[in-house]
N, C-alpha and C positions, 0 to 999 in steps of 0.2 A: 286485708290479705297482703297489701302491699305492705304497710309497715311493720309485718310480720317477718316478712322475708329481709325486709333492710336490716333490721335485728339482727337475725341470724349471719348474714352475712358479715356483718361489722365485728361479730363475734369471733368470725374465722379470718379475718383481714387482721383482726389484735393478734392473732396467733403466728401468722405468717409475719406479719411485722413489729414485731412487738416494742421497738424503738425506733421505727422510722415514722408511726403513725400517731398523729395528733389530734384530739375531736377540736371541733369549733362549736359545735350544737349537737342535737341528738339528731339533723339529718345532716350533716355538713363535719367535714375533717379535711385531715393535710394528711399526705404521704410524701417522707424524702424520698428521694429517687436517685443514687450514683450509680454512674454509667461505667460498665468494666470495661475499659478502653487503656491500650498502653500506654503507661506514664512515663513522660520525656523526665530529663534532668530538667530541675526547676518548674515544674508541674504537676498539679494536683487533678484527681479525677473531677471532670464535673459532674454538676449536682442541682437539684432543683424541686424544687415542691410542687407534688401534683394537688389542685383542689378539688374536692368531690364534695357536689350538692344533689341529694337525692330527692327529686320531683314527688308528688305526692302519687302517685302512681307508676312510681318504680318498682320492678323492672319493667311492667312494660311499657315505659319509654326510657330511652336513657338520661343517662346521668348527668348533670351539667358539671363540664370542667373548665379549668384552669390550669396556665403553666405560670407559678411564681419563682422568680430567685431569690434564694437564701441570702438573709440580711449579711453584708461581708463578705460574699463570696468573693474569693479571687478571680480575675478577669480569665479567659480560656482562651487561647488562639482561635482554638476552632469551635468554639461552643458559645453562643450568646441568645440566651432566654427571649432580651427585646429582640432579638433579631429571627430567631427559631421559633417564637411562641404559635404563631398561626401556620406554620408549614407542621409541625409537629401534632396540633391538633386536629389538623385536616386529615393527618395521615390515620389518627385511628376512629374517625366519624364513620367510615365504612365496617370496620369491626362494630363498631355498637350498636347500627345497626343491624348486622348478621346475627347481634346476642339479646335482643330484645325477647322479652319474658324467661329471661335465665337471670341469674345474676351473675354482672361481667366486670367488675369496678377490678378483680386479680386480673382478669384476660385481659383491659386496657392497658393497667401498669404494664404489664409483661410487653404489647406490643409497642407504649411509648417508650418506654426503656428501649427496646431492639430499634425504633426506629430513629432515637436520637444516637444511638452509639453508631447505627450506619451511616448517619449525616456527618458524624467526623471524620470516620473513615474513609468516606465520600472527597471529604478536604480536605486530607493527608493524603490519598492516592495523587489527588488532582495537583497538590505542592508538588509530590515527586515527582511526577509527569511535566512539571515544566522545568522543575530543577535538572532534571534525565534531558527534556527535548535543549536546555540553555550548552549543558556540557557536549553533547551530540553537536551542536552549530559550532562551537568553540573545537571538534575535534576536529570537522570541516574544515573549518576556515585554515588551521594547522596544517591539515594532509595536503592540502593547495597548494602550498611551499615547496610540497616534493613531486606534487602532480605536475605541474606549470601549468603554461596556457596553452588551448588545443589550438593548432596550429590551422587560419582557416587563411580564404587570401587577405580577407580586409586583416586581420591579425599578420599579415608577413609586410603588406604593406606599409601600416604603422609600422613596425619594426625597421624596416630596411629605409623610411625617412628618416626613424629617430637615428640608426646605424650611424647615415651621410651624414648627420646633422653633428653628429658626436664627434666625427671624425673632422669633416669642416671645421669646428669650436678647438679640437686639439691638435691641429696644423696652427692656425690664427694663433692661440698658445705660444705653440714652439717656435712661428716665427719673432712674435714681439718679445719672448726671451735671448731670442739670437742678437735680435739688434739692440734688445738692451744691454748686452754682454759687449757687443762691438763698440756701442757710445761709449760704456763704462772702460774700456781699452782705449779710447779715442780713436778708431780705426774706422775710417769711412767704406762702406761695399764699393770695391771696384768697379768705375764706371765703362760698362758698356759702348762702347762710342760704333756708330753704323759705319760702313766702305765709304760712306760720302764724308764724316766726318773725318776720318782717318785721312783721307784724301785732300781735306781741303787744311790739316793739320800735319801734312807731309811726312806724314806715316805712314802711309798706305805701301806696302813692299810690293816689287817686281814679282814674288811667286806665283807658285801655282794658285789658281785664283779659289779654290777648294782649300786651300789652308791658308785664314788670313793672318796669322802668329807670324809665319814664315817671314813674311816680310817686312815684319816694323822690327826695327834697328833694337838693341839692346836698350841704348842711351834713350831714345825716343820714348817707348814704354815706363821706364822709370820716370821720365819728365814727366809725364801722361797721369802715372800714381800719384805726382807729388800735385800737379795741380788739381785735381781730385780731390785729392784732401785739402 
């Protein structure tokens, strides 16, 4: 009875597929299999040989398969046989057997086809989803430019050291350009001298003791600049 029904069936798998399908013996053949999946530029659909060996009491037990790739095939970003072979036959071991004592060799194609084209799919969502989450951080890290920094205290205090600090660094600046300006003129800073020294250099004037200018002689001061310099 059993290989009555394999008959029959193989009969109507030639019709359904009448160039995808290959005998290997009178219980054993190959079915190609291409998956309708969107084709990039530089991309071809992929593709793969299913193998069906039909037990000596088929259908009722199933069917032994195989997942082979086609001699040549091109490589697939998202599709690799070595790498999908045992998730893809896992996935229709539960259909087979839900179809034991029917014949199911069309209902397994059908569900490994639909369940290899969702595993690409699977990994084309998942590409765009990190290519989507990379441009999303990269908009971020952008919009920060115009957002600034929230303003907290540890945040005003670093600022307000780095502020002093900046300011500190461009005094220091503009003073060692001052003096380098007065070397380069040959001009010494006028020297400061205290009430005592003025005094003991008899410059020290009779004024009011609030304005010490008052009192050093014209000639005195100039003497004063000259030995300074």
């Amino acid at each position: 009875m059993g290989r009555e029904e394999q008959i029959e069936e193989r009969e109507v798998l030639e019709s359904i597929f009448p160039e995808e399908i290959t005998d290997i013996s009178e219980t054993e053949f190959r079915i190609s299999i291409t998956l309708d999946v969107l084709e990039r530029e530089g991309e071809e659909a992929p593709q793969f040989l299913l193998q069906v060996r039909y037990p000596q009491d088929y259908p009722d037990s199933a069917p032994h398969l195989d997942i082979i790739a086609l001699p040549n095939a091109p490589p697939h970003p998202d599709f690799s046989v070595a790498d999908d072979r045992d998730q893809l036959l896992e996935s229709v071991a539960e259909t087979a057997q839900e179809s034991l004592g029917m014949a199911m060799v069309f209902t397994l194609v059908s569900a490994l086809k639909e369940s290899a084209e969702q595993l690409v799919q699977d990994r084309r969502d998942a590409a765009a989803q990190v290519q989507e989450e990379a441009l999303l951080a990269a908009e971020r890290e952008e919009n920060k430019k115009f957002h600034g920094t929230p303003v907290t205290p540890e945040t005003f205090l670093k600022w307000r050291e780095d502020f002093l600090k900046e300011i500190e660094e461009k005094e220091r600046r503009e003073e060692e350009e001052r003096l380098a300006e007065l070397k380069k003129a040959k001009v010494k800073e006028p020297v400061k001298l205290t009430g005592r020294q003025l005094w003991e250099r008899g410059l020290a004037g009779k004024g009011d003791e609030g304005d010490e200018d008052d009192g050093v002689p014209t000639e005195a001061l100039e003497r004063l600049q000259v030995e300074a310099s």
